[in-house]
N, C-alpha and C positions, 0 to 999 in steps of 0.2 A: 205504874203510871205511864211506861210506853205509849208513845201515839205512835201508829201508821201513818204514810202515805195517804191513807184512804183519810182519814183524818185532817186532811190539808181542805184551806178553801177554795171549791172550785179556780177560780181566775187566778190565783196561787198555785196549784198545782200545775195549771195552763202555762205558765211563766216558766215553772222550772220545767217542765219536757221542752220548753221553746229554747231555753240557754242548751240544759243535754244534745238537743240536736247539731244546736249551732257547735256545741263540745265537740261533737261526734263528726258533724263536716270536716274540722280544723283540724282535727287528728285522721282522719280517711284521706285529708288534701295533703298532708305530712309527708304520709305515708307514701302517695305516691308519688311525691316531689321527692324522696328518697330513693325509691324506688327507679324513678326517670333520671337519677343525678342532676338534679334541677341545685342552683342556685343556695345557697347554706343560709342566705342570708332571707331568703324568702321560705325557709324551710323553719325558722326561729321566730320569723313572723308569725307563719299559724300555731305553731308551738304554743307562743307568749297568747296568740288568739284563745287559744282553746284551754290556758291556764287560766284567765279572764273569767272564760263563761263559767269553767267551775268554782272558782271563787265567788262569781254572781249566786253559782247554783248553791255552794256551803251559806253564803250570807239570807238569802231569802229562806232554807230550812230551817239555820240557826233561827230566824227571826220567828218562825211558825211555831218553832217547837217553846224559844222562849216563851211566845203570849201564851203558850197551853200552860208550861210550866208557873207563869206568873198568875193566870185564872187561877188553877188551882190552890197556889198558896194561898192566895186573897180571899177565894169564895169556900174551900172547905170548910166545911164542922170539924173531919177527922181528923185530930192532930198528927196524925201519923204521916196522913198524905201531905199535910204540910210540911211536916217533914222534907218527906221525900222531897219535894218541888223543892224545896230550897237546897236539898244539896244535891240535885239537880243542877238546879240554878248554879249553884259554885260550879261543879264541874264543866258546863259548859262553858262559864267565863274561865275556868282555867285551861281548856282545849282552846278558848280565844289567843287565850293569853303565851301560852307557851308557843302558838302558831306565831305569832306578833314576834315573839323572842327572836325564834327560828329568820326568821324574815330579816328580823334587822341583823344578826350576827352574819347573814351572808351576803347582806348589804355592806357590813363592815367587813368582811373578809374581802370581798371583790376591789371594793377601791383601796384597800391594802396592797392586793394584789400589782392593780394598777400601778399605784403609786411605787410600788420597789421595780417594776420593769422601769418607767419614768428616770430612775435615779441611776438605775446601773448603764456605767457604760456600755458604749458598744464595740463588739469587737470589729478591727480592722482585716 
């Protein structure tokens, strides 16, 4: 039950090369704001930029490949392929879900982080 790329709707397709490129600016600008010793702090802005677009770019795939995978569980006859789509469908939601985990525990590790610099003294 794979779907391609080529499988995508056109103006869908159009959207995700439009974020990869924006991706691919933010990371070429990186690079050479690393390259120039430019600024750290404008070197985490394209960074975070270009973390963005692919997130844009995982959520609008997820989103194509879900409504493939939810046709098919809906409209097939073959029970098999129903199947399939549904534990399809699980796995995607648990590649969601475990991303979501990930995200929050390094949200909770940073302001830990924060918080025990905050608390220790400083030395003299």
């Amino acid at each position: 039950m794979p779907t391609s790329m080529l499988d995508v709707h056109p103006k869908a397709r159009e959207k995700i090369l439009a974020c990869l490129r924006r991706a691919e600016g933010h990371v070429r600008g990186s690079l050479h704001m690393v390259e120039r010793d430019q600024d750290c702090l404008e070197v985490i802005t394209h960074t975070r930029a270009a973390r963005r677009s692919l997130d844009r770019i995982n959520a609008l795939v997820l989103e194509r490949r879900l409504m493939h995978c939810a046709r098919v569980v809906i409209r097939s006859e073959d029970a098999r392929d129903r199947e399939q789509g549904i534990i399809e469908l699980l796995d995607i939601f648990e590649a969601a879900r475990v991303k979501c985990a990930r995200r929050q525990d390094a949200k909770g590790a940073d302001s830990h982080d924060r918080g025990t610099r905050d608390t220790q003294p400083r030395p003299r």
